[in-house]
C-alpha positions as CSV (number, residue, x, y, z in Angstrom):
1,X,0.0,0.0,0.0
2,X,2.8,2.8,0.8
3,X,4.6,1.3,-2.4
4,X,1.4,2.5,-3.7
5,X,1.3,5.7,-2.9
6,X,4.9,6.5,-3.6
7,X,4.7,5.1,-7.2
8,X,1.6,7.7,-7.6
9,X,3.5,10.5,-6.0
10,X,6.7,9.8,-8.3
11,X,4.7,9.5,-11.5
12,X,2.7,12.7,-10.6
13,X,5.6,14.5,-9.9
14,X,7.2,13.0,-13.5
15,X,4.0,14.3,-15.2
16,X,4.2,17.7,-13.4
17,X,7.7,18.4,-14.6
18,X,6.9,17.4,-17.9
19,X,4.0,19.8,-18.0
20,X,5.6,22.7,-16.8
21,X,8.0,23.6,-19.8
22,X,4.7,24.1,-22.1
23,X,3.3,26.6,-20.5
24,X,6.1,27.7,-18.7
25,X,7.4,30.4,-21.0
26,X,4.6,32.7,-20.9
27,X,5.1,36.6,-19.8
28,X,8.4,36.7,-21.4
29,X,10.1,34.7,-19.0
30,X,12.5,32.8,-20.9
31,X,13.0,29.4,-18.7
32,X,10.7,27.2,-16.4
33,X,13.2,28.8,-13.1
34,X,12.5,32.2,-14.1
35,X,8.2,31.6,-14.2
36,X,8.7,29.2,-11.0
37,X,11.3,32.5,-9.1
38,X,8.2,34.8,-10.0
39,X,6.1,32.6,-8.8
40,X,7.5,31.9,-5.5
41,X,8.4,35.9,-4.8
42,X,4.7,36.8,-5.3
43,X,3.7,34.0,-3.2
44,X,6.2,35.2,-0.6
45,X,4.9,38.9,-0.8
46,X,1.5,37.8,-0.2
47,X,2.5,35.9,2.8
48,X,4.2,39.3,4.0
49,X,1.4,41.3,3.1
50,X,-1.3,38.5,5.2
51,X,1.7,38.5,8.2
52,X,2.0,42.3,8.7
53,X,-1.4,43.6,10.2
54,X,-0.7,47.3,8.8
55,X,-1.3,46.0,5.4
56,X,-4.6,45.2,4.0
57,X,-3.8,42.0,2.0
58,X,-6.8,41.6,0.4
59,X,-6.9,44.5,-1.3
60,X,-4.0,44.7,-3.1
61,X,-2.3,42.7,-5.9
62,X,0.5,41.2,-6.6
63,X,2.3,40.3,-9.5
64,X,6.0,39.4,-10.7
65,X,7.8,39.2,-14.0
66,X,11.5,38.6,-14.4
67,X,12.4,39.5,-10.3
68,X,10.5,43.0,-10.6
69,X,7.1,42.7,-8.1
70,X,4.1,45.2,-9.2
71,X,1.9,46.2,-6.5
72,X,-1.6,47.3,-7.3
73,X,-5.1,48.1,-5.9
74,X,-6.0,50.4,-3.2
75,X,-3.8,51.3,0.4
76,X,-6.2,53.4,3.0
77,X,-3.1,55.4,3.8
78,X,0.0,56.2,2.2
79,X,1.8,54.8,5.5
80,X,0.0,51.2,4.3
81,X,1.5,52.0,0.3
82,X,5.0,52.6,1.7
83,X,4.7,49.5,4.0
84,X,3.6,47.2,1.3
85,X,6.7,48.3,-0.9
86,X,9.0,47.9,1.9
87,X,7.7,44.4,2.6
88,X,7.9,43.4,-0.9
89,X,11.8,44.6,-1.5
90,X,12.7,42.3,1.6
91,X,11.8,39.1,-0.4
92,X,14.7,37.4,-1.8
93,X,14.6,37.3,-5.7
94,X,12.5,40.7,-5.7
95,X,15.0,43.3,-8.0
96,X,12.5,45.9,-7.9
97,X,9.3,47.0,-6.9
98,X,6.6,49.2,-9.1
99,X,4.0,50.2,-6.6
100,X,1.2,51.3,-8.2
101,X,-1.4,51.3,-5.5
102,X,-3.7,54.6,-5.6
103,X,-4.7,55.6,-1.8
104,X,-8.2,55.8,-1.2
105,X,-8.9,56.5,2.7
């Protein structure tokens, strides 16, 4: 039975990896590491954004392409804009930050 389930794991995996280069290159990320790196940063600056209670996570976006994290949506404050940038430059990978989040208090 735990044969079982390893065999299913290892040929998911296998089928996963084999997946990923087609639709991989999308955005104008040139390799499969680049879309997985955006992937993880934007993840990571979510997780920041949910962590830190000064920042209203569900209202803003987030979005990476090649390293360089793009903030949008709304921030009640400009204290909450400036936070949310300063969270997402401390995630490792992030080469630059474009925040584009319009205060609306």
């Amino acid at each position: 039975m735990r044969f079982n389930k390893m065999l299913i794991a290892a040929v998911t995996a296998a089928a996963s990896l084999t997946a990923l280069p087609g639709c991989a290159v999308t955005r104008d990320q040139s390799t499969v590491g680049e879309y997985i790196d955006d992937a993880t940063i934007t993840a990571k600056v979510k997780a920041k954004f949910v962590e830190d209670k000064s920042v209203d996570a569900s209202a803003i976006s987030v979005e990476t392409l090649n390293g360089e994290v793009i903030l949008s949506g709304f921030a009640k404050t400009s204290a909450e804009k400036t936070r949310a940038q300063e969270l997402a430059h401390q995630v490792k990978g992030v080469r630059a930050v474009k925040n584009s989040l319009e205060v609306r208090g």
